[in-house]
C-alpha positions in Angstrom: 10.0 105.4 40.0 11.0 104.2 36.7 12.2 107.6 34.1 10.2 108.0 31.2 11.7 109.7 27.6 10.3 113.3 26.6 8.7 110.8 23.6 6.4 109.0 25.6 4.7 112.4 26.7 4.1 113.5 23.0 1.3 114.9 22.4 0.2 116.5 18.7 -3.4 118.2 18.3 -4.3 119.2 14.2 -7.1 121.5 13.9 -8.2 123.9 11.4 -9.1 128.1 12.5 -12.5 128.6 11.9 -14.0 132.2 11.4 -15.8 132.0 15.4 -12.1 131.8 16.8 -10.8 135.3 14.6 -10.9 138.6 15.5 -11.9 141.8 13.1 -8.1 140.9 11.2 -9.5 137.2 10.7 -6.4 136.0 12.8 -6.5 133.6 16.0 -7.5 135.0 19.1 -4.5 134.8 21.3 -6.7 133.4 24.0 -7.9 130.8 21.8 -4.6 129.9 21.2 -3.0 130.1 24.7 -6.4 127.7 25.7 -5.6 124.8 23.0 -1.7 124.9 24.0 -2.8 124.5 27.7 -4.7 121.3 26.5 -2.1 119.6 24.5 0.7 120.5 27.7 -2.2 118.8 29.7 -2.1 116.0 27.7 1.5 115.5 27.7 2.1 115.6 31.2 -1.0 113.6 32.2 0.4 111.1 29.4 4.2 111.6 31.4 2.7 111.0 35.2 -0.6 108.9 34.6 -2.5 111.4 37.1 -4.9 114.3 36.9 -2.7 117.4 36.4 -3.4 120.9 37.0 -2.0 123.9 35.2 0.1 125.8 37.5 2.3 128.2 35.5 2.1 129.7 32.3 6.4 130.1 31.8 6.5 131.9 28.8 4.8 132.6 26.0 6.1 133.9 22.3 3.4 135.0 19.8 5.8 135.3 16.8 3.3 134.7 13.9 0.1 135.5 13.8 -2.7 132.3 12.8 -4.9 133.3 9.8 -8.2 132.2 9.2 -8.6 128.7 7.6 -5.0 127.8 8.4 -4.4 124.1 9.5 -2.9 124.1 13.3 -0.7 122.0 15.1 0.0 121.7 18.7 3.2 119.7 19.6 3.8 119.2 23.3 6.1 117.1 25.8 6.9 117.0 28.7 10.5 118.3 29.2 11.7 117.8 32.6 10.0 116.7 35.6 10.7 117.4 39.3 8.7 116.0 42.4 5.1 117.0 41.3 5.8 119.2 38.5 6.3 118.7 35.4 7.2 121.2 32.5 6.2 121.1 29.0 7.8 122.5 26.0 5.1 123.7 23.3 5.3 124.3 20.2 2.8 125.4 17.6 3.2 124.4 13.6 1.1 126.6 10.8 0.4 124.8 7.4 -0.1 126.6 4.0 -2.9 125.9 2.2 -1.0 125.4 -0.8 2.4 124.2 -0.3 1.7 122.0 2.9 4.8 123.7 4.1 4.6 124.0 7.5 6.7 126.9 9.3 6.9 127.3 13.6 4.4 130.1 14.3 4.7 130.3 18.4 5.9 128.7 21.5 5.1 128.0 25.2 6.6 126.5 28.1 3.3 125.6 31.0 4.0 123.7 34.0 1.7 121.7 35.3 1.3 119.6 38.5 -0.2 116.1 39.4 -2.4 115.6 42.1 -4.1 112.6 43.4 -8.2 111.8 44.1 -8.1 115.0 46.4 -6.3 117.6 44.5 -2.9 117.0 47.0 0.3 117.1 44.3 1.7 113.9 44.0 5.0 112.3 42.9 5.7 112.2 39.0 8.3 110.2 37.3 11.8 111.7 36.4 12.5 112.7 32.7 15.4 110.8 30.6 16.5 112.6 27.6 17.1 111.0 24.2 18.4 113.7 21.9 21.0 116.8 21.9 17.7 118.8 22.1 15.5 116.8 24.4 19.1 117.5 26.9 19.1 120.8 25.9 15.2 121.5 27.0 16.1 119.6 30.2 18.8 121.7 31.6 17.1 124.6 30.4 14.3 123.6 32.5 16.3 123.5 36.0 17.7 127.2 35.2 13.7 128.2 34.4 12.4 126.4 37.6 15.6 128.1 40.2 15.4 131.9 38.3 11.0 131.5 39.1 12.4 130.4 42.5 14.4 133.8 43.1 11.9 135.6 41.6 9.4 134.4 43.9 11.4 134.9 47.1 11.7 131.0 47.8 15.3 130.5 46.7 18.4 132.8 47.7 20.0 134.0 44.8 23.7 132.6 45.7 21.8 129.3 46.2 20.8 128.9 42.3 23.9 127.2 41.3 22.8 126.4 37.7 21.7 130.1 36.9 25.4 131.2 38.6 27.0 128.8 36.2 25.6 130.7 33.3 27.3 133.8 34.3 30.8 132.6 35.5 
């Protein structure tokens, strides 16, 4: 299977925060948000593998600004690494001011999601080839992410998570 650039996953959703989607401090619901990021990392890796993906992890999540009513929203998502099935995506959300246009990083996500075939079995995706310092950066990142859930999870041995031990030696 032929490796694929972060690039060709990109995925960018614009919308603007209406007053239905704000609670009683006329700021995004969180839930609103964590719901459109899920789409645009569902785009991206269904845009990566060419399959019907699933969500199957929500990594982490970092609500560092809050989203007023009325701002203009962007979603930015690619895919970051892939491994047999899964695929993670690095997601990034973008506020605008009305004035200005300026646009300044209000939160961030990292889902991973899985492809599956006609019957909801995973199914192979194709590797990920970085282009850039941080593209490379995302994709080692990913492989620590995937072995520390691993540990965490009781599937991997700790002395067997040989890029986490590297961090600490």
């Amino acid at each position: 299977m032929q490796a694929k650039t972060p690039s060709e996953s990109k995925t960018v959703m614009t919308d603007l925060v209406l007053p239905g989607e704000t609670n009683p401090l006329n700021n995004l619901f969180g839930g609103d948000l964590l719901a459109r990021m899920d789409k645009a990392g569902s785009i991206a890796a269904r845009r990566h593998s060419r399959r019907v993906v699933v969500t199957a992890s929500v990594n982490h999540v970092s609500f560092n600004r809050s989203v007023p009513l009325g701002s203009v929203l962007t979603i930015e998502a690619n895919v970051s690494r892939a491994f047999k099935s899964s695929m993670e995506t690095v997601i990034d959300v973008w506020i605008e001011d009305r004035e200005s246009g300026e646009r300044t990083k209000a939160n961030s996500a990292i889902y991973t999601f899985v492809a599956v075939d006609d019957t909801g079995k995973p199914i192979a995706v194709p590797p990920i080839q970085p282009e850039t310092p941080l593209e490379q950066e995302r994709f080692d990142a990913a492989l620590r992410r995937k072995q520390l859930s691993l540990v965490l999870a009781g599937k991997m041995k700790p002395n067997e998570a040989t890029e986490l031990k590297a961090i600490f030696e």
